[in-house]
N, C-alpha and C positions, 0 to 999 in steps of 0.2 A: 628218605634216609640215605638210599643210596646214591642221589645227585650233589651228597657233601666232595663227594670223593669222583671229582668231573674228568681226573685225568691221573698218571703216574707223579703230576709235579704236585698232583695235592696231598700227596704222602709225605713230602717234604715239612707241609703243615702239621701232618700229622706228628711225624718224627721231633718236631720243635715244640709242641706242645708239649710232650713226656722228656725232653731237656727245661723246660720251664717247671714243668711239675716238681723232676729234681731238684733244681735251683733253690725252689722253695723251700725245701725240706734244711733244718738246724742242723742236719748231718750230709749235707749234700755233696757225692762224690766230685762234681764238678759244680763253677757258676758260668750261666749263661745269660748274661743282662739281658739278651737280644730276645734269647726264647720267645717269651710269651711275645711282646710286639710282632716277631716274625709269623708267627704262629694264627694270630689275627683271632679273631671271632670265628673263622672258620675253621682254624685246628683245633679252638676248643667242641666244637659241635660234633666234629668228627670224634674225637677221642668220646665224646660224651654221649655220644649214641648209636657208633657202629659196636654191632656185637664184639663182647669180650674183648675191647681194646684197651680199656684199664688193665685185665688181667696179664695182657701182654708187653705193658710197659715194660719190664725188668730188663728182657734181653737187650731193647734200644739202648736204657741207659747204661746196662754192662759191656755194651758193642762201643756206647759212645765213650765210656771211661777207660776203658782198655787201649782206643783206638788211639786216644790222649795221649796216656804213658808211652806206645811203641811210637808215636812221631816224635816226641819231646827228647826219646831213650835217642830217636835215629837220625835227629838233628845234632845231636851234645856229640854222635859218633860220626857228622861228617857232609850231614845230605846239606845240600846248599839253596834246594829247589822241593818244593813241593808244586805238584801238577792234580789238582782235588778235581777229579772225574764227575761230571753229574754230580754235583756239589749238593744242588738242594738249596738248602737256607742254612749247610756248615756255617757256625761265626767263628770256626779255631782261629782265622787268621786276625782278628779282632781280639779275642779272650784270652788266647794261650800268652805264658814269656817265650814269646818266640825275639831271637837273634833282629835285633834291626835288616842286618846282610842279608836275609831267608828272602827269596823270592816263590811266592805262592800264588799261583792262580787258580781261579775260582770254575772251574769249566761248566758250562748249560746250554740249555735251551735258549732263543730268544726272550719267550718271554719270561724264563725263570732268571733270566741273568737281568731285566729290565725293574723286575722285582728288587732284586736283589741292591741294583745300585741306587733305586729309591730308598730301599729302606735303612743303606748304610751311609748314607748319604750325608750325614752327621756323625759317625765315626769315624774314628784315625785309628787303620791299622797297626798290629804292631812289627810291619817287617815289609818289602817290598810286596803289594800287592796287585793283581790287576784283574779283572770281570773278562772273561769271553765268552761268548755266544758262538755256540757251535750245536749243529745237530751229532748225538754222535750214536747217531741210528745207520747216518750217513757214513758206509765204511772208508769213502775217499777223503773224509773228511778229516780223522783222528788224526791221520799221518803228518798232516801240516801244520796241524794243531804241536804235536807232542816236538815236530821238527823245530818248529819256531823259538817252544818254550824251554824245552830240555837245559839248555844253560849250557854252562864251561864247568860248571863243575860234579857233582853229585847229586839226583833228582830221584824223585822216590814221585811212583804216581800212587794213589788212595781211586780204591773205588766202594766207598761205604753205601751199601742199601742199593747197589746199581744193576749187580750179574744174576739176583734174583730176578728179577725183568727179561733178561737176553735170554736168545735160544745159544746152544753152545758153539753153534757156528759164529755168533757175534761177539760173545767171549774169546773166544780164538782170533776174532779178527783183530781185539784189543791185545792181546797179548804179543802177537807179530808184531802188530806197528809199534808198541812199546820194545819190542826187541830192538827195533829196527834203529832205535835209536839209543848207540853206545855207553851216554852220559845216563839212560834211566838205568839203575844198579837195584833198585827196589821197586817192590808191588805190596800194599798194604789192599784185603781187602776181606770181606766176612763172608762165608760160605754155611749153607746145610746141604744136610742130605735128603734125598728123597721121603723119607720117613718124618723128615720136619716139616719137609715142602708141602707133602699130606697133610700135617695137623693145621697148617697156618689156610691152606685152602678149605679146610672144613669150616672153619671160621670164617675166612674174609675175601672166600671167592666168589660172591654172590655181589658182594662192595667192588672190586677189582678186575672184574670182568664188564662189568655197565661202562666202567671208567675206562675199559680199554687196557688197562695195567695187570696180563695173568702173568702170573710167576709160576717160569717154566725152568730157571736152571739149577739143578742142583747135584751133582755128580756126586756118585759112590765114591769113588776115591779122586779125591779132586786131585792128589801128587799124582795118582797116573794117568789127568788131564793135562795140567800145566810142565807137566813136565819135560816131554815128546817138542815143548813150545820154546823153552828155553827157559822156563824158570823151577826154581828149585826151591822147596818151602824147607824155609831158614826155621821159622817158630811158629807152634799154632797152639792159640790158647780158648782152651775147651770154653764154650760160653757158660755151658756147668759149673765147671769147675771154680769162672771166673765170679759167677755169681754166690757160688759161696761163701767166697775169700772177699767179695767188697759187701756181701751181708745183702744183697740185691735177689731174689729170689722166691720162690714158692713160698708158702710155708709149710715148716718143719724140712726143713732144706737139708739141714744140719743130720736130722736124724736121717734120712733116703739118703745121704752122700755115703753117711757112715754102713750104714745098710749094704749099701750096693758095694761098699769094700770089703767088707766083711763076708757077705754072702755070696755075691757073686760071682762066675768065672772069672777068669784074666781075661779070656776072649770077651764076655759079654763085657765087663769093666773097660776094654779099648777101645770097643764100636760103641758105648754111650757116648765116652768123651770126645769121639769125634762127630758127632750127630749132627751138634755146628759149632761154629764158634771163627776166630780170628786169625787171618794167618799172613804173614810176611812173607814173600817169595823173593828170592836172588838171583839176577840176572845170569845165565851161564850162557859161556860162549859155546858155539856150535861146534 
């Protein structure tokens, strides 16, 4: 069971599997043609028999729908460039109404970006797009990368499903070289905290550890991480909160939402909603 999941880029299988499942559904928050293709026989296997991975679908798709609105919100206000970190098997730059002018790169691995250009290989983007292959374990390597891509005008990088993997020394290395370069103004990327980091490895640290893929980062307060770096969290939405408002969620969601406003502290009511969830960071000058 556990050689479905052979490395960190079979998660990307995994994650595309639960955008197809969406898909499927008559009320589906997003469509993703690609999903299921991208996803293969081997993301279905994975979802179908690693522990509790059904049960864990919701936040994917509440992280993947949420992630939708603030690039589409943060294209309409300006960004001209998106730079997709450890992309995985994203199809955004195929699905979304994205701008023909939008220049979006798909950033990976060798072999996940080899994947990648097979499997789109019969798709026409909707906006300029281009596949790089880049390690970006390799800290000398982001910097050339992000120099190259950054553009003339407005860039926003996305790091979806990525900074759970890094330790925090290589999160801060991504954040510097993003600083480092003027034109990125935005950081789109999903964060938990330690208390979530705990429930997801009681589950799928036994799958993710064989693979080599543990997830180690997760800061108490990620503002007084990224902050010290140069960025500054513009908006961050509870993945709670988010899954109740798209009807994505546990069940009886509805009644524990109401519950927990009702009954509980303000204090406890602040540190559930930020437990994890999605957050926007803005570049500040030093």
């Amino acid at each position: 069971m556990t050689e479905l999941v052979r490395n960190v880029s079979d998660t990307a299988l995994w994650v595309a599997m639960y955008r197809a499942m969406e898909t499927d559904r008559p009320d589906a928050l997003f469509r993703d043609p690609f999903a299921r293709r991208l996803a293969g026989e081997r993301g279905e296997s994975i979802v179908r028999t690693v522990p509790r991975a059904r049960t864990f679908a919701w936040p994917m798709i509440v992280r993947t729908a949420v992630m939708d609105e603030i690039i589409l919100r943060q294209i309409g206000q300006g960004v001209t460039t998106v730079i997709n970190l450890a992309a995985g098997l994203d199809a955004r730059a195929f699905r979304l109404p994205l701008p023909p002018s939008l220049r979006w790169f798909d950033v990976d691995l060798p072999d996940m970006t080899d994947y990648r250009r097979e499997q789109f290989a019969d798709a026409k983007p909707a906006c300029v797009h281009e596949h790089i292959a880049a390690d970006l374990a390799d800290t000398d390597v982001l910097p050339g990368v992000l120099a190259r891509v950054s553009g003339d005008g407005v860039a926003m990088i996305v790091t979806e499903g990525l900074l759970v993997y890094l330790t925090g020394a290589q999160v801060a290395a991504i954040a510097r070289a993003a600083h480092a370069q003027p034109r990125i103004r935005w950081w789109l990327t999903d964060l938990a905290t330690p208390a979530v980091l705990e429930m997801m490895k009681r589950s799928w640290k036994p799958t993710l550890a064989k693979a080599n893929a543990p997830m180690q980062f997760a800061p108490e307060d990620s503002r007084a991480f990224f902050e010290p770096l140069g960025w500054h969290e513009a908006e961050f939405r509870s993945m709670w909160k988010e899954s109740v408002r798209l009807k994505r969620s546990i069940p009886l969601a509805g009644l524990v939402d109401f519950l927990g406003r009702t009954i509980g502290s303000r204090r406890w009511r602040a540190k559930q909603v930020r437990m994890s969830g999605m957050a926007l960071f803005e570049r500040q000058e030093a």
